[in-house]
VOPAGU-2260 file (C-alpha; in pm, 1 decimal, decimal comma):
REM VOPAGU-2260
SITE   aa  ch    i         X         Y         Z
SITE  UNK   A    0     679,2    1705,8    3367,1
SITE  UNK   A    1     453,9    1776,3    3059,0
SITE  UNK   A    2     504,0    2099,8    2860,7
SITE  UNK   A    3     340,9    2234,7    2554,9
SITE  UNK   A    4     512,8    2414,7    2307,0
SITE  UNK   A    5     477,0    2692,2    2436,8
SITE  UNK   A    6     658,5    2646,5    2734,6
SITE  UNK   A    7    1012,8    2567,0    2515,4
SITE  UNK   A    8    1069,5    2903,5    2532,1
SITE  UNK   A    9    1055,9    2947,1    2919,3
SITE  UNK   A   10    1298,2    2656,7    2944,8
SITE  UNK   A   11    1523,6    2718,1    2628,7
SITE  UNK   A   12    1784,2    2933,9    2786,4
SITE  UNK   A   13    1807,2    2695,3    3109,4
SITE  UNK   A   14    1823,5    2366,2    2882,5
SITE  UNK   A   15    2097,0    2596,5    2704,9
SITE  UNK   A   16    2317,8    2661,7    3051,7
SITE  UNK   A   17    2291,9    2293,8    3120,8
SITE  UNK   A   18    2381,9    2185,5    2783,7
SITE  UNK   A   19    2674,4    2377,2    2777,0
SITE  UNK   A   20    2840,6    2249,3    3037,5
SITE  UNK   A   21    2711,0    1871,2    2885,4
SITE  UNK   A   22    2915,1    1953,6    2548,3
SITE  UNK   A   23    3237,8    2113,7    2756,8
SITE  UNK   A   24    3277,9    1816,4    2960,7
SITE  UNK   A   25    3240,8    1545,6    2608,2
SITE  UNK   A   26    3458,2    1751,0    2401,1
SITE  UNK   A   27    3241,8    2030,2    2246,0
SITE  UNK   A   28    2980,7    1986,2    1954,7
SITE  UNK   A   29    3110,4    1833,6    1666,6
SITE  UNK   A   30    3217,4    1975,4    1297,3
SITE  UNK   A   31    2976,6    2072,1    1067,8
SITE  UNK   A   32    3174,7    1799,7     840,9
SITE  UNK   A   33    3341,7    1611,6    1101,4
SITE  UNK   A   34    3294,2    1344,7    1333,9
SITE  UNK   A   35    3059,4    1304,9    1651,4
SITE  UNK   A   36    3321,4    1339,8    1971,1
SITE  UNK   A   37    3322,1     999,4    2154,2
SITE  UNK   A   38    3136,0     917,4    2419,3
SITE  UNK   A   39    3198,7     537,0    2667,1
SITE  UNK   A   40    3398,3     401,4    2292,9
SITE  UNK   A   41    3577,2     225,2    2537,6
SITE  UNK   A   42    3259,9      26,8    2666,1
SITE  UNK   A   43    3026,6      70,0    2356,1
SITE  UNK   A   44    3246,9      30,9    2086,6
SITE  UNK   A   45    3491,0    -263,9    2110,1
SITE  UNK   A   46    3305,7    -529,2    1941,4
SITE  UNK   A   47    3414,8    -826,6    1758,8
SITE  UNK   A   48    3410,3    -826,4    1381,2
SITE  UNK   A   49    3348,2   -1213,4    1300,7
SITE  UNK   A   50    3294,7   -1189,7     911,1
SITE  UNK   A   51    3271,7    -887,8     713,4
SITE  UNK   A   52    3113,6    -868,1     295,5
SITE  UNK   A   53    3044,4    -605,2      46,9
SITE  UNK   A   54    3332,1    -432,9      95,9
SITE  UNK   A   55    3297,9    -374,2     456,9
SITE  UNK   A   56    2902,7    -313,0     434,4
SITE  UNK   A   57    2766,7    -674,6     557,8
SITE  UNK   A   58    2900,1    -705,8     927,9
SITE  UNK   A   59    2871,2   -1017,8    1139,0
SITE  UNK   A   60    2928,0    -917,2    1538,9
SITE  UNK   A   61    3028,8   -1136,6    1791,4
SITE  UNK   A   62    2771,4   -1146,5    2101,7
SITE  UNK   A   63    2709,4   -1369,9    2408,2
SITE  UNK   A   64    2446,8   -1324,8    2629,7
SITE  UNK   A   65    2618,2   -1422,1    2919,3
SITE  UNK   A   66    2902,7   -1143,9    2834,2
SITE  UNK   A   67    2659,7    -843,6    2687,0
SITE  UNK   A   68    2394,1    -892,5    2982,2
SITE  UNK   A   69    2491,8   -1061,4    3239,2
SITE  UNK   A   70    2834,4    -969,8    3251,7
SITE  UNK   A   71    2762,4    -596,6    3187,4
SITE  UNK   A   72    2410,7    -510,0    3393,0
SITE  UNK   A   73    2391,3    -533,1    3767,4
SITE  UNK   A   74    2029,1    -640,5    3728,2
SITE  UNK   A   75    2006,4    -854,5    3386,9
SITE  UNK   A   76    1765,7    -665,2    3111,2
SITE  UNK   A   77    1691,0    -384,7    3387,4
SITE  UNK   A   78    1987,3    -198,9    3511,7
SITE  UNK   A   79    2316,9    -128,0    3362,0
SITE  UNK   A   80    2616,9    -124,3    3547,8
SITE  UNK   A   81    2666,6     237,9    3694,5
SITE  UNK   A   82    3035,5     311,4    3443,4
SITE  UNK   A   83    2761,9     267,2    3110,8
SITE  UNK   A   84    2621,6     586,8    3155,6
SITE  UNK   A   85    2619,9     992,0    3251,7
SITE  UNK   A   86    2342,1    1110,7    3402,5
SITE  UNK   A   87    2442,3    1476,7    3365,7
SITE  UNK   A   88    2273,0    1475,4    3041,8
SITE  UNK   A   89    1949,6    1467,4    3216,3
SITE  UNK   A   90    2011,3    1849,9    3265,1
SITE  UNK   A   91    1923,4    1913,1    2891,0
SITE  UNK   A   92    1638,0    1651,1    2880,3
SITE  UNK   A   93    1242,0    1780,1    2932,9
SITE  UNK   A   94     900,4    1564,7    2822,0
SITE  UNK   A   95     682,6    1822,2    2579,5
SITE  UNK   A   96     381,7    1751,4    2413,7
SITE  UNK   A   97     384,7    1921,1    2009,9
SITE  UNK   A   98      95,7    2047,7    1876,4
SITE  UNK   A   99     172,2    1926,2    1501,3
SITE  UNK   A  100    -104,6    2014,5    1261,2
SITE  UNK   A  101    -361,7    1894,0    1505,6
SITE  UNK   A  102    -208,4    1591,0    1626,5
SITE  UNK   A  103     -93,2    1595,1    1996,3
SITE  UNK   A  104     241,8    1428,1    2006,9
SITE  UNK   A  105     443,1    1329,1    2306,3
SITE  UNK   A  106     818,6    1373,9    2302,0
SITE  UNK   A  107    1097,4    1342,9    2520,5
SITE  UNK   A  108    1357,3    1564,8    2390,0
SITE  UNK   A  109    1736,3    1583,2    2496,9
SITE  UNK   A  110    1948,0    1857,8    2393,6
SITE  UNK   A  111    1876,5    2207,8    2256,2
SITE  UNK   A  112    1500,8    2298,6    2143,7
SITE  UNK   A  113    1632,2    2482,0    1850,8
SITE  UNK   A  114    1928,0    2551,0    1614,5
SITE  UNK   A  115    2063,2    2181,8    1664,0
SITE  UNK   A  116    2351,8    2094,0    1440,0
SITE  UNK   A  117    2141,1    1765,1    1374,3
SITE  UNK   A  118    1878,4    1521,0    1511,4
SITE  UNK   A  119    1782,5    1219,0    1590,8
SITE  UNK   A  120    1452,9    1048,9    1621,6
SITE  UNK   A  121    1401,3     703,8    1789,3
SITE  UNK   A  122    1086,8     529,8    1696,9
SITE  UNK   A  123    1007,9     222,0    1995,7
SITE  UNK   A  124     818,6     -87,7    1883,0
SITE  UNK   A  125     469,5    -214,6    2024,3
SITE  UNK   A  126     382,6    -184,8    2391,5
SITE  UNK   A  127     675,4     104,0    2451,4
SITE  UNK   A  128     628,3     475,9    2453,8
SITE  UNK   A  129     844,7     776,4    2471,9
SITE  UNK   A  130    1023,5     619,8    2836,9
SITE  UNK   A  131    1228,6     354,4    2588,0
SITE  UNK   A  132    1414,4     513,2    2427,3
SITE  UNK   A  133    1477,5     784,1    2723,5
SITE  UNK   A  134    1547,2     502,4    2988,1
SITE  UNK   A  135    1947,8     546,2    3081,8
SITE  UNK   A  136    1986,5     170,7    3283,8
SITE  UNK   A  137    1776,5     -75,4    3032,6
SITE  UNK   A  138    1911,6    -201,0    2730,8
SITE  UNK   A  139    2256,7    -212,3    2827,7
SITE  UNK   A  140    2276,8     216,6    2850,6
SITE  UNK   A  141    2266,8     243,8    2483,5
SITE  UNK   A  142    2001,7     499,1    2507,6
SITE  UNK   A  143    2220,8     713,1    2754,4
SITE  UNK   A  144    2490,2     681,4    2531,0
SITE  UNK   A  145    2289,1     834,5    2241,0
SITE  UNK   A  146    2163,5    1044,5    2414,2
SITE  UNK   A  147    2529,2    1175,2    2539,7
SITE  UNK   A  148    2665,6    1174,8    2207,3
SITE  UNK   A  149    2357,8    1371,3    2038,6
SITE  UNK   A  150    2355,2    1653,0    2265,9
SITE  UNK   A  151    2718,1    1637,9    2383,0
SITE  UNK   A  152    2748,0    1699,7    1999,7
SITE  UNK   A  153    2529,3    1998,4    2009,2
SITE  UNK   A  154    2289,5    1792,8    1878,9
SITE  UNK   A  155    1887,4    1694,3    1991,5
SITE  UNK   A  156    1752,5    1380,9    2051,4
SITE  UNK   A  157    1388,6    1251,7    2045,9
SITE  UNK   A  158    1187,6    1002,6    2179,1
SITE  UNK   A  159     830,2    1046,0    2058,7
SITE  UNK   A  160     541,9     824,9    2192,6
SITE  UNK   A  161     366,8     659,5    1920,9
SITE  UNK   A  162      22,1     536,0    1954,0
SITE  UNK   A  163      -9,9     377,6    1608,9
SITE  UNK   A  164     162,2     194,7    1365,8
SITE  UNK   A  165     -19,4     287,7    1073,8
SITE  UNK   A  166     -96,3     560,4     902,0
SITE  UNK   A  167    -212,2     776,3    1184,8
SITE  UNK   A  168     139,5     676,1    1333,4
SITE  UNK   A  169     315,1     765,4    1008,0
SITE  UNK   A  170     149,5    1102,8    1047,5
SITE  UNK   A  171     245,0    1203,3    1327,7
SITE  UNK   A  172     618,4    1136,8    1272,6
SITE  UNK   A  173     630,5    1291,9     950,3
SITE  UNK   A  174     500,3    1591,6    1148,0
SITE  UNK   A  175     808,1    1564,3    1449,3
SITE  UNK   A  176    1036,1    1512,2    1074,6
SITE  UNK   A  177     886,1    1893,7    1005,4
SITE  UNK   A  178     905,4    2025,9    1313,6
SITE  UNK   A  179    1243,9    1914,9    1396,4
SITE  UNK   A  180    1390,0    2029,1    1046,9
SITE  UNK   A  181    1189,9    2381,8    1136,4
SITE  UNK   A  182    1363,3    2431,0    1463,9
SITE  UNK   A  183    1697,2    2371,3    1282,4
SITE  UNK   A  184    1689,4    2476,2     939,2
SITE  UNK   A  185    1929,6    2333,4     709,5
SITE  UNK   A  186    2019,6    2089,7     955,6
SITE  UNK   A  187    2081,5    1681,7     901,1
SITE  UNK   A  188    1761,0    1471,7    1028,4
SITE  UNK   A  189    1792,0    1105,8    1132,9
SITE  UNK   A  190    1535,5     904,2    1171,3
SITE  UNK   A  191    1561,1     474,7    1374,9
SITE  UNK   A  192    1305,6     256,2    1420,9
SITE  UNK   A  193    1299,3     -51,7    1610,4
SITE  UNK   A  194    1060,6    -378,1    1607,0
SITE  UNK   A  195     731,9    -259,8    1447,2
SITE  UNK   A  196     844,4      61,7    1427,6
SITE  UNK   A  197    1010,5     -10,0    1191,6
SITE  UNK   A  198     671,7      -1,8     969,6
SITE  UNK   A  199     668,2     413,5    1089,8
SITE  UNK   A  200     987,7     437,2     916,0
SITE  UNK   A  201     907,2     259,2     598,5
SITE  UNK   A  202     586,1     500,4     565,0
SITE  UNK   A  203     804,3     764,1     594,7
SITE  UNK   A  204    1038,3     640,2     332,9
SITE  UNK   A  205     697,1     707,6     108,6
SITE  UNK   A  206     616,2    1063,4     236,0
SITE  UNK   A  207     826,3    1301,3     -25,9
SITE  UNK   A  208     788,9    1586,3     229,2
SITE  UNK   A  209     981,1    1401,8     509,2
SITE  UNK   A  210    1239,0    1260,1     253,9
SITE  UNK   A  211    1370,9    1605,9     187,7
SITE  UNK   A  212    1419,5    1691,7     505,1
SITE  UNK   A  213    1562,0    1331,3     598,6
SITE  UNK   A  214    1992,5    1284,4     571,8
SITE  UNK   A  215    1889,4     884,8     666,0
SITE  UNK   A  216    1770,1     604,2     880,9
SITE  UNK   A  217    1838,5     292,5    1089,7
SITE  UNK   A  218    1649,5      -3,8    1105,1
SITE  UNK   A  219    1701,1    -199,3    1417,5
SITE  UNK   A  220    1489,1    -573,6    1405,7
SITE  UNK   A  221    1262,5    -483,7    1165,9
SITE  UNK   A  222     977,6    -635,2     915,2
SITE  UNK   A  223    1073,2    -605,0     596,2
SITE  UNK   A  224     901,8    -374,1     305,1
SITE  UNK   A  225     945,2    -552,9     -20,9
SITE  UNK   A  226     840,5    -234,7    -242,9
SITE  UNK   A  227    1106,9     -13,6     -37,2
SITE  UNK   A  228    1263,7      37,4    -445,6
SITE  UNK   A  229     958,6     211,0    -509,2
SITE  UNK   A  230     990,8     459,9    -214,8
SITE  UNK   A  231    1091,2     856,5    -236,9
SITE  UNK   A  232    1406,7     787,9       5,0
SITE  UNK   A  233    1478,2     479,6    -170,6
SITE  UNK   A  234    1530,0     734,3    -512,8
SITE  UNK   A  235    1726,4     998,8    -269,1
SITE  UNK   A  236    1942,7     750,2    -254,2
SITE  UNK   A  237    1964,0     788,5     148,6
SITE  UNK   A  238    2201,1     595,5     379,1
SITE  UNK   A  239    2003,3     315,8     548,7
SITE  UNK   A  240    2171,6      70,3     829,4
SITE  UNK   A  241    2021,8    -236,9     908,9
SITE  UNK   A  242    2090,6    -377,4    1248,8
SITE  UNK   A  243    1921,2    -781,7    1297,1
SITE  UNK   A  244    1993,5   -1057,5    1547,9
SITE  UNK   A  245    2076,0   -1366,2    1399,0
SITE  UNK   A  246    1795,8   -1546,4    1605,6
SITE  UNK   A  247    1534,4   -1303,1    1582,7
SITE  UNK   A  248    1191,7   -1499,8    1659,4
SITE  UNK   A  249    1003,0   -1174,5    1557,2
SITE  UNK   A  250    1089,5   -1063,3    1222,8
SITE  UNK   A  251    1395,7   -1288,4    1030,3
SITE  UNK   A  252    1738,2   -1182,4     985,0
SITE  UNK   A  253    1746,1   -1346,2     661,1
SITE  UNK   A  254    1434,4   -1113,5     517,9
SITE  UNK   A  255    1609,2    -812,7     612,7
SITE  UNK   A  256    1944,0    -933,8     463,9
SITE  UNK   A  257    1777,8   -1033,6     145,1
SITE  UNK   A  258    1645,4    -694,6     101,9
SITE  UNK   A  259    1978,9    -543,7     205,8
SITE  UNK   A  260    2199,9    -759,5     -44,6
SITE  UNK   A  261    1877,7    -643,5    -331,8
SITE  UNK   A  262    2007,1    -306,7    -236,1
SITE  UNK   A  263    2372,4    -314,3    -255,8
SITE  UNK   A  264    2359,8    -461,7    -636,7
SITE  UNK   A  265    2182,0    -184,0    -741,8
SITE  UNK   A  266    2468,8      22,6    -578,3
SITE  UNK   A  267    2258,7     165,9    -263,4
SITE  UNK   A  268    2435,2     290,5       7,8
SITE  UNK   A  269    2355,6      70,5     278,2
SITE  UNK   A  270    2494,1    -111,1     553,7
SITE  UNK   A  271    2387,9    -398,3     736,7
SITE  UNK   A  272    2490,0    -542,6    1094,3
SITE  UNK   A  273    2432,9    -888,7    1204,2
SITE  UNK   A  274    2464,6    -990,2    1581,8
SITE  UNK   A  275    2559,4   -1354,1    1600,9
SITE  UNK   A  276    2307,3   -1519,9    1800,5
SITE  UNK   A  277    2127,1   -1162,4    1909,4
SITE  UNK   A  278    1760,0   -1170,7    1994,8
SITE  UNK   A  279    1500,9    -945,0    1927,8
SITE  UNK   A  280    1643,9    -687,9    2118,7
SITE  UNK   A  281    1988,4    -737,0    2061,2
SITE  UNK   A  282    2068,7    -465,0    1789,8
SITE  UNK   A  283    1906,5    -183,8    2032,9
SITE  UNK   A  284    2149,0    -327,1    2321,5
SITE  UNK   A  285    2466,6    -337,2    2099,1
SITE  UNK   A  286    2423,9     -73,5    1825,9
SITE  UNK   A  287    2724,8     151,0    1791,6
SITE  UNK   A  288    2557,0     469,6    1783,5
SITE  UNK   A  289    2868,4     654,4    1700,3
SITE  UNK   A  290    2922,9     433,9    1409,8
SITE  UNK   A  291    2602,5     464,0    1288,3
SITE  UNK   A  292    2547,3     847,4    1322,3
SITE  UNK   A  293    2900,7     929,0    1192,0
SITE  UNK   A  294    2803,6     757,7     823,8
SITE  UNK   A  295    2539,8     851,6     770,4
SITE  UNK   A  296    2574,1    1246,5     850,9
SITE  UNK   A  297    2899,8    1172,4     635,2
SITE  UNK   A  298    2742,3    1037,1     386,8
């Protein structure tokens, strides 16, 4: 169902009872300076470490096809096997649209509408909308694993539709970037992209405004931006991940790692994780989202 803003309010304190129980049954939100409370580690986070570099920052991760789809979907590419996911945290998920400065944004949101202890913002690629990165079965249940570990963290999740690529795209994220940090003040911001998204989060890493209110990003199968050194985040100093298959058709692993290994001489703080043999789609299928989130709001 579509709300506006206006109707967070009506549904805060019932998204609040749900959530609740959501962050009881995972463990309870996390530390202020701690670490997320794991969620499916078991399932999501056993992966095999083939080759490691930079002191533990270049990864190279065992995957097979046959073993990561196949083995682990009851319908290959569509449907996860039914011990991947939760579906209780559907209780603290709602579709809004945001009024942000004019532009009409749609949103799925999981987890509380205000005074999150941090967020996270998926960003889809062409021909996807705010469904992606909200659908529980596809991709392997990576997405409900996020969003598990966001909210059963007493943290929020979004999904935002985005229309554009370019500037108008750029836009409107910055504006989610605002209105997230407004709902929760003080509070770490985390922004992934995937595919051509990817170019949304690069235009971000221009807009000073969303920098400040940015703790870092992920980059799953992304183009490259060669003048990322000349960004506002890039001078923050922000923790960025990189996340490529090795047989990306789209955009090339090797661009991405070229830009990652330029970053680690001049002493950035980024990571980078290569799936051996992934596709396109690999790094949204295997990311370890606990991994990923626990760095970078350590960092």
């Amino acid at each position: 169902m579509r709300m506006s803003t206006s109707d967070c309010a009506v549904i805060s304190v019932i998204a609040a009872f749900f959530l609740s129980a959501v962050m009881l049954s995972s463990g309870g939100p996390a530390q202020a300076a701690g670490t997320l409370a794991p969620f499916k580690d078991e399932l999501f986070s056993k992966q095999t470490i083939l080759q490691t570099g930079d002191d533990g920052a270049f990864e190279v991760i065992d995957y097979d096809e046959m073993r990561d789809i196949n083995g682990r979907d009851q319908i290959p590419q569509k449907r996860v096997q039914q011990k991947y996911v939760a579906l209780g945290i559907r209780k603290a998920q709602a579709d809004e649209t945001l009024s942000l400065d004019g532009i009409k944004l749609d949103v799925t949101r999981v987890g509380p509408p205000q005074n999150a202890a941090f967020t996270v913002i998926f960003i889809h690629g062409r021909d996807g909308d705010r469904r992606l990165g909200a659908n529980d079965y596809s991709f392997g249940g990576n997405f409900n694993r996020l969003k598990n570990l966001a909210a059963g963290n007493g943290g929020v999740y979004y999904s935002p539709t985005v229309k554009s690529f370019d500037s108008n795209g750029v836009a409107a994220i910055a504006g989610l970037v605002r209105y997230a940090s407004a709902q929760s003040p003080g509070r770490p911001v985390i922004l992934s992209c995937a595919s051509m998204g990817s170019q949304v989060c690069w235009g971000i890493a221009r807009d000073e405004g969303s920098v400040k209110r940015l703790k870092g990003m992920l980059v799953m199968s992304g183009v490259t931006d060669p003048d990322f050194t000349k960004s506002a985040f890039y001078r923050a100093k922000l923790p960025l991940w990189f996340a490529h298959g090795s047989r990306d058709p789209v955009y090339a692993a090797s661009d991405q790692q070229a830009l990652f290994e330029r970053l680690r001489k001049a002493k950035y703080p980024a990571r980078f994780t290569l799936f051996q043999t992934g596709n396109h789609g690999t790094p949204i299928r295997m990311i370890d989202w606990r991994r990923v989130l626990n760095w970078i709001l350590a960092a």
